[in-house]
Jmol script that loads the backbone (N, CA, C; Angstrom):
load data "model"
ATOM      1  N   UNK A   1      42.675-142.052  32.968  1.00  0.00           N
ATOM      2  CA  UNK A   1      42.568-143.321  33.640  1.00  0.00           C
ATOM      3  C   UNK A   1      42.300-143.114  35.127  1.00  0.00           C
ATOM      4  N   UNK A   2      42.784-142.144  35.825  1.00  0.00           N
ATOM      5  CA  UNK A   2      42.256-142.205  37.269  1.00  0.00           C
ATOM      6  C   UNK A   2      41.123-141.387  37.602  1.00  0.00           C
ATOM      7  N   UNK A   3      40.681-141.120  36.554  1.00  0.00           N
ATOM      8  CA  UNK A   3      38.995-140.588  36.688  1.00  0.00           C
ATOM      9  C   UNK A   3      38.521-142.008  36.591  1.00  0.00           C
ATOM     10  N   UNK A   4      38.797-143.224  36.070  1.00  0.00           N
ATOM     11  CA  UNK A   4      37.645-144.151  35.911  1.00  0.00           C
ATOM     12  C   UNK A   4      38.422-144.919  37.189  1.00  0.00           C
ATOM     13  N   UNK A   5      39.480-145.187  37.517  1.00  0.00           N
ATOM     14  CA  UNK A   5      40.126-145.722  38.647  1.00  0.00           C
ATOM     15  C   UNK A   5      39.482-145.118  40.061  1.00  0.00           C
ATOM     16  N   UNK A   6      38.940-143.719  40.245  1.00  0.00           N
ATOM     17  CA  UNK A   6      38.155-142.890  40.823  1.00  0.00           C
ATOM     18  C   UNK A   6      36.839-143.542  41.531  1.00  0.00           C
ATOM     19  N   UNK A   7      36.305-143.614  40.366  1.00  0.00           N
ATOM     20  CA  UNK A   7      35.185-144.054  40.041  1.00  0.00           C
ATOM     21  C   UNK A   7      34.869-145.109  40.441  1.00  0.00           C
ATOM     22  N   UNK A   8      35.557-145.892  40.130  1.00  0.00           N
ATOM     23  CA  UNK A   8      35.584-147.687  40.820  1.00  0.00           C
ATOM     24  C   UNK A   8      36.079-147.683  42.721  1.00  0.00           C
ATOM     25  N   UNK A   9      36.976-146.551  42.971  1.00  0.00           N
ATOM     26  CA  UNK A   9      36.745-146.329  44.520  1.00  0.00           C
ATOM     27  C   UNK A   9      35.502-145.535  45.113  1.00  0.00           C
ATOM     28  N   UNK A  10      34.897-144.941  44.155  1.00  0.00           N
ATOM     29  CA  UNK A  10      34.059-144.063  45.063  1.00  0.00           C
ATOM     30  C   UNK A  10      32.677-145.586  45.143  1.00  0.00           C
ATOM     31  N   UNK A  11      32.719-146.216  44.261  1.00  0.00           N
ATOM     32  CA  UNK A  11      31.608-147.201  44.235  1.00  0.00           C
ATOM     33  C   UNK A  11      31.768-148.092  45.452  1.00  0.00           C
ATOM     34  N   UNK A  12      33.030-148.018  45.648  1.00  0.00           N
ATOM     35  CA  UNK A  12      33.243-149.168  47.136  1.00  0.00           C
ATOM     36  C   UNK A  12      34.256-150.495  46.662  1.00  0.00           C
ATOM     37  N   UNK A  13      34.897-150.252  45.551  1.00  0.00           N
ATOM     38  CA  UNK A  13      35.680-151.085  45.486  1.00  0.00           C
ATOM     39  C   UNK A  13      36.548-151.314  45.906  1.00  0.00           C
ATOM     40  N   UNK A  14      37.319-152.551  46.941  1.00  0.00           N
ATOM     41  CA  UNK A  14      38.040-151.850  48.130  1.00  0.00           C
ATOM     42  C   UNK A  14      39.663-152.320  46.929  1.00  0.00           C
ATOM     43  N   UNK A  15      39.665-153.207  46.045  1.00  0.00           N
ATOM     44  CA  UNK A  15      41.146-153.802  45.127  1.00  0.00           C
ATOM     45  C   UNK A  15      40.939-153.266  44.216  1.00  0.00           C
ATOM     46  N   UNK A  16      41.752-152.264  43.654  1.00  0.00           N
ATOM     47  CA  UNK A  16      41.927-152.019  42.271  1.00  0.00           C
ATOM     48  C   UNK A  16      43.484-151.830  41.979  1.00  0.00           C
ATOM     49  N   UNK A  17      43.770-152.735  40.906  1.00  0.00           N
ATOM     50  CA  UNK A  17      44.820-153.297  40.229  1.00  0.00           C
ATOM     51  C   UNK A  17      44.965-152.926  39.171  1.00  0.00           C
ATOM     52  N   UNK A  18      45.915-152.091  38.616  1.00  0.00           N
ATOM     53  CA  UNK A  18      46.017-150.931  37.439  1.00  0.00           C
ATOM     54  C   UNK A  18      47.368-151.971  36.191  1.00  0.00           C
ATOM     55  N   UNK A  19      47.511-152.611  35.519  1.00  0.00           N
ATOM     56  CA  UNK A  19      49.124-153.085  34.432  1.00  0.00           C
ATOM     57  C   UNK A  19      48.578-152.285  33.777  1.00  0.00           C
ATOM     58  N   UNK A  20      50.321-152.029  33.334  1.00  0.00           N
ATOM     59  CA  UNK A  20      50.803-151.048  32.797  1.00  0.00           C
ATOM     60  C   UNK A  20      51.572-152.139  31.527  1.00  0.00           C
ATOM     61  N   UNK A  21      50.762-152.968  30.110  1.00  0.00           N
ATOM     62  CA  UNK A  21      51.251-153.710  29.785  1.00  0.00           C
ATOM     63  C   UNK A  21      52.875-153.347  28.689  1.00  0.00           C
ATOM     64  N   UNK A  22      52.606-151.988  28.389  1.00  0.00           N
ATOM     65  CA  UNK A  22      54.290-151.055  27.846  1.00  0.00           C
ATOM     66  C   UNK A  22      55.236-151.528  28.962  1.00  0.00           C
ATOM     67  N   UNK A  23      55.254-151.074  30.350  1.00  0.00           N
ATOM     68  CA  UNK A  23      56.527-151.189  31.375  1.00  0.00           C
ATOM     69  C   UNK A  23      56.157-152.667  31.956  1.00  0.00           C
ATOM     70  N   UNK A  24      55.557-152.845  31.755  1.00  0.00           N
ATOM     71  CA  UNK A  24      55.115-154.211  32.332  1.00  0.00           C
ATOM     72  C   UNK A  24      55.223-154.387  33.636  1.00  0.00           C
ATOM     73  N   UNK A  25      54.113-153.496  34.460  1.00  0.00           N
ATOM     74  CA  UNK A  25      53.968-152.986  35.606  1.00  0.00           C
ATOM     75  C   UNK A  25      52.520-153.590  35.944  1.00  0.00           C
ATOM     76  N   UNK A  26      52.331-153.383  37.523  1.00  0.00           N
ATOM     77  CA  UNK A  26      51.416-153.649  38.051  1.00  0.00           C
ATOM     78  C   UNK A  26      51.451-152.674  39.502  1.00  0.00           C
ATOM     79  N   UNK A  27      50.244-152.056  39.563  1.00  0.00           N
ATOM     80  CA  UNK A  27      49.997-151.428  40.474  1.00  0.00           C
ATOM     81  C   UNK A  27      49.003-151.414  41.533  1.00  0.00           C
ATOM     82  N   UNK A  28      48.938-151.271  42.594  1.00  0.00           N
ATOM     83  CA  UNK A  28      47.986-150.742  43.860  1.00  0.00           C
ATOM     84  C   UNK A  28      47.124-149.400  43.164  1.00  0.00           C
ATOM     85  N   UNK A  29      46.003-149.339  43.471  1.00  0.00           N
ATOM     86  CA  UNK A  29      44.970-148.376  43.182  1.00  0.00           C
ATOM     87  C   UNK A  29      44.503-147.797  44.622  1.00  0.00           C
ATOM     88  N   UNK A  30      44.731-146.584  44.917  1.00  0.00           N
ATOM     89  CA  UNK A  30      43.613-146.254  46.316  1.00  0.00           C
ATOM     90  C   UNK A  30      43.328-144.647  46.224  1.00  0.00           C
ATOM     91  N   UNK A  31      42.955-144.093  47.247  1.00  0.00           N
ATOM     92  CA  UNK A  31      42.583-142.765  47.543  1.00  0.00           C
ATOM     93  C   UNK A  31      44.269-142.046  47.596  1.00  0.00           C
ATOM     94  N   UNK A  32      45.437-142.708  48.070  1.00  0.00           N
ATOM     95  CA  UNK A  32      46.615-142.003  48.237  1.00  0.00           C
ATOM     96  C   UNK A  32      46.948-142.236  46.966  1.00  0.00           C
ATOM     97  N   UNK A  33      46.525-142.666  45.837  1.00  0.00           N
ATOM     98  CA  UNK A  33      47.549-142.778  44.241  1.00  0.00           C
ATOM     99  C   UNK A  33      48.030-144.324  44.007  1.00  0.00           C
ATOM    100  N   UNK A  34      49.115-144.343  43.252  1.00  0.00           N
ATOM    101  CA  UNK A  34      49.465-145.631  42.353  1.00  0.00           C
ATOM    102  C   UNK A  34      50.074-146.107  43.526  1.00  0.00           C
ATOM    103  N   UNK A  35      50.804-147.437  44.255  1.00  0.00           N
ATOM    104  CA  UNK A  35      51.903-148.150  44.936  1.00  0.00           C
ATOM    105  C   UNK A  35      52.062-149.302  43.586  1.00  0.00           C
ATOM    106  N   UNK A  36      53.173-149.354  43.206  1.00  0.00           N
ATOM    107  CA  UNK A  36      53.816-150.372  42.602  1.00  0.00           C
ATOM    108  C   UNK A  36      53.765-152.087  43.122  1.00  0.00           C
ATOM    109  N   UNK A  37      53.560-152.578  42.490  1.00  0.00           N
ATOM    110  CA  UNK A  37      52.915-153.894  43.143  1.00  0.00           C
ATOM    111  C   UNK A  37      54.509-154.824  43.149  1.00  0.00           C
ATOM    112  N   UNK A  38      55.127-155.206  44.501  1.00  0.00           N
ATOM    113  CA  UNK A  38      56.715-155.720  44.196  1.00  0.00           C
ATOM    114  C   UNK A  38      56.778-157.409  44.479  1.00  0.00           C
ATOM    115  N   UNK A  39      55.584-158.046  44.813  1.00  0.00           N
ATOM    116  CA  UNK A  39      54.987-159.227  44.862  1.00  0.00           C
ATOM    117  C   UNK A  39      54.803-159.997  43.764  1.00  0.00           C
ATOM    118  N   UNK A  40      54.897-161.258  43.252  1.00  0.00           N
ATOM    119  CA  UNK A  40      54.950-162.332  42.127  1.00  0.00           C
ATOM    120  C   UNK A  40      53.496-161.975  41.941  1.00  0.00           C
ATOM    121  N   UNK A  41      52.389-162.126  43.280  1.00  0.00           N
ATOM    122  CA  UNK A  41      50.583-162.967  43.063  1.00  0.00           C
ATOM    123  C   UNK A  41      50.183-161.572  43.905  1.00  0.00           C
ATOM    124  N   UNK A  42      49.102-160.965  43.055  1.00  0.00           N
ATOM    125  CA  UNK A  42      48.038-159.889  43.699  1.00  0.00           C
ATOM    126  C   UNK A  42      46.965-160.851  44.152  1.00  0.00           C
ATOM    127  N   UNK A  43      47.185-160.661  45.510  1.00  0.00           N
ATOM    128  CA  UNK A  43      46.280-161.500  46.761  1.00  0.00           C
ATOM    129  C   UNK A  43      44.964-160.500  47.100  1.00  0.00           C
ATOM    130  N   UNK A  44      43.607-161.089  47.639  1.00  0.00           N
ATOM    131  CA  UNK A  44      43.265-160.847  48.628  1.00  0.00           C
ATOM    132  C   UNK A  44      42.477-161.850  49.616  1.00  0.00           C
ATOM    133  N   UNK A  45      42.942-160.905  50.955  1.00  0.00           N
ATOM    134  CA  UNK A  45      42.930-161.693  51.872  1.00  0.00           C
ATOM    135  C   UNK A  45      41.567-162.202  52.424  1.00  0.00           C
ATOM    136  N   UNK A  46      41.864-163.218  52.763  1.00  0.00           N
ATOM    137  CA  UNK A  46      40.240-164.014  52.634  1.00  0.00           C
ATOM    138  C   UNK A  46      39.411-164.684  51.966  1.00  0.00           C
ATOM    139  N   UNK A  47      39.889-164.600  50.497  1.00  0.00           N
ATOM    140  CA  UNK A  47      39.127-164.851  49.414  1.00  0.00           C
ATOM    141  C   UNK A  47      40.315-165.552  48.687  1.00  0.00           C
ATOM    142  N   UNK A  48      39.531-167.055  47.596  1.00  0.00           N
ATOM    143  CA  UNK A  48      40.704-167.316  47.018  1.00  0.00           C
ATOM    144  C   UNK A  48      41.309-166.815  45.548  1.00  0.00           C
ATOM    145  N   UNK A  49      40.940-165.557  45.865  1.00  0.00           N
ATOM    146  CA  UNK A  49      41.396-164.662  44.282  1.00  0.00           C
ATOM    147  C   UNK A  49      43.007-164.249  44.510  1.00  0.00           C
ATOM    148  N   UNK A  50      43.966-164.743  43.249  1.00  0.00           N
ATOM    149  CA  UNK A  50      45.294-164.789  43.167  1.00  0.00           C
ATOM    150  C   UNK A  50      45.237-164.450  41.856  1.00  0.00           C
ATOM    151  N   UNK A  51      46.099-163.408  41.488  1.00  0.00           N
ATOM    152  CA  UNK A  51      46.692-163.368  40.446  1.00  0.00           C
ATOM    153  C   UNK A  51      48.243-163.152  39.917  1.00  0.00           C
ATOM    154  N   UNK A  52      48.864-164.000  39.413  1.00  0.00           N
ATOM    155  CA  UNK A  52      50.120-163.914  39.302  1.00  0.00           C
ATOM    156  C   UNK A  52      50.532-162.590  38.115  1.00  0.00           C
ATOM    157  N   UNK A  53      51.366-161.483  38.552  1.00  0.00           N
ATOM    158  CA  UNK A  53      51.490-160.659  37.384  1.00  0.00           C
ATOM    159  C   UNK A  53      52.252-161.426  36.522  1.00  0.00           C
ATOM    160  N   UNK A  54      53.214-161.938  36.446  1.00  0.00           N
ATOM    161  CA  UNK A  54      54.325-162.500  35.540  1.00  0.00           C
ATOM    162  C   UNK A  54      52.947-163.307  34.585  1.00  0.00           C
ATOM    163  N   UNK A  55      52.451-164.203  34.660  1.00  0.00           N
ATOM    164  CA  UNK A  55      51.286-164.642  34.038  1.00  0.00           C
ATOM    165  C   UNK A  55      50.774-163.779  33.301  1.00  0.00           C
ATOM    166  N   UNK A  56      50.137-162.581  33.789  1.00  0.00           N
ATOM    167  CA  UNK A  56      49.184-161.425  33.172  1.00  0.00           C
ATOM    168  C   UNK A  56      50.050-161.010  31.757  1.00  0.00           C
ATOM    169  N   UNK A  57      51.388-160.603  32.279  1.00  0.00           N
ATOM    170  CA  UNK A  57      52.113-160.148  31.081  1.00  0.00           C
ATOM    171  C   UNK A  57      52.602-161.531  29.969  1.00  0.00           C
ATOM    172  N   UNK A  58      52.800-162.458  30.751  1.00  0.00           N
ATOM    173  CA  UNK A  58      52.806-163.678  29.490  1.00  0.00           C
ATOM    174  C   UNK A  58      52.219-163.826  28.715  1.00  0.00           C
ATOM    175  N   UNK A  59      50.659-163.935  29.126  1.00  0.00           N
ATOM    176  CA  UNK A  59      49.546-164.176  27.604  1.00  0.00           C
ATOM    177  C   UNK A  59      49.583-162.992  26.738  1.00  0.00           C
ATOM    178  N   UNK A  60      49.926-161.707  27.641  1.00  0.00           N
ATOM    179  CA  UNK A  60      50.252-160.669  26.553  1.00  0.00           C
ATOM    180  C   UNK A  60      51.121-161.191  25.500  1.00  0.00           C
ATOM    181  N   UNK A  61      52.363-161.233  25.704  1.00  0.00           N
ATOM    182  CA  UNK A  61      53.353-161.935  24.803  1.00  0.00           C
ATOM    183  C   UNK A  61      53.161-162.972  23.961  1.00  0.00           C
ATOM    184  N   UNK A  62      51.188-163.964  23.992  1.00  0.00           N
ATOM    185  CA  UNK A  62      51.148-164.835  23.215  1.00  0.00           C
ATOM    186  C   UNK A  62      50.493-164.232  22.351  1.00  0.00           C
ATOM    187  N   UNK A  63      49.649-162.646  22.449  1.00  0.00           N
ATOM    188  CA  UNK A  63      48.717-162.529  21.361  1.00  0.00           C
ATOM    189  C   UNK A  63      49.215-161.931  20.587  1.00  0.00           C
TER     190      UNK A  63
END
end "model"
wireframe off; spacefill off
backbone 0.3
color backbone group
């Protein structure tokens, strides 16, 4: 997985957002490795893209 996580930084992707839907985790992606995401909504700034993790893992739980 962080060969293709890699991959998506070397292209110029500046957000990459890794769940972990087993631990039911959410992570930071960069050149320094994983940061654990300890926030409700993965923001970025400027743009109105929000995503709530608690959400992400819910619809898991509906399928």
């Amino acid at each position: 997985m962080r060969s293709r996580l890699n991959d998506y930084l070397a292209l110029g992707v500046e957000h990459v957002w890794c769940f972990d839907p087993e631990a039911r985790e959410a992570r930071r992606y960069t050149a320094d490795g994983f940061e654990m995401v300890r926030e409700a909504d993965l923001t970025i700034a400027g743009t109105p893209i929000q995503v709530n993790v608690a959400e992400v893992f819910s619809v898991l739980d509906q399928a």
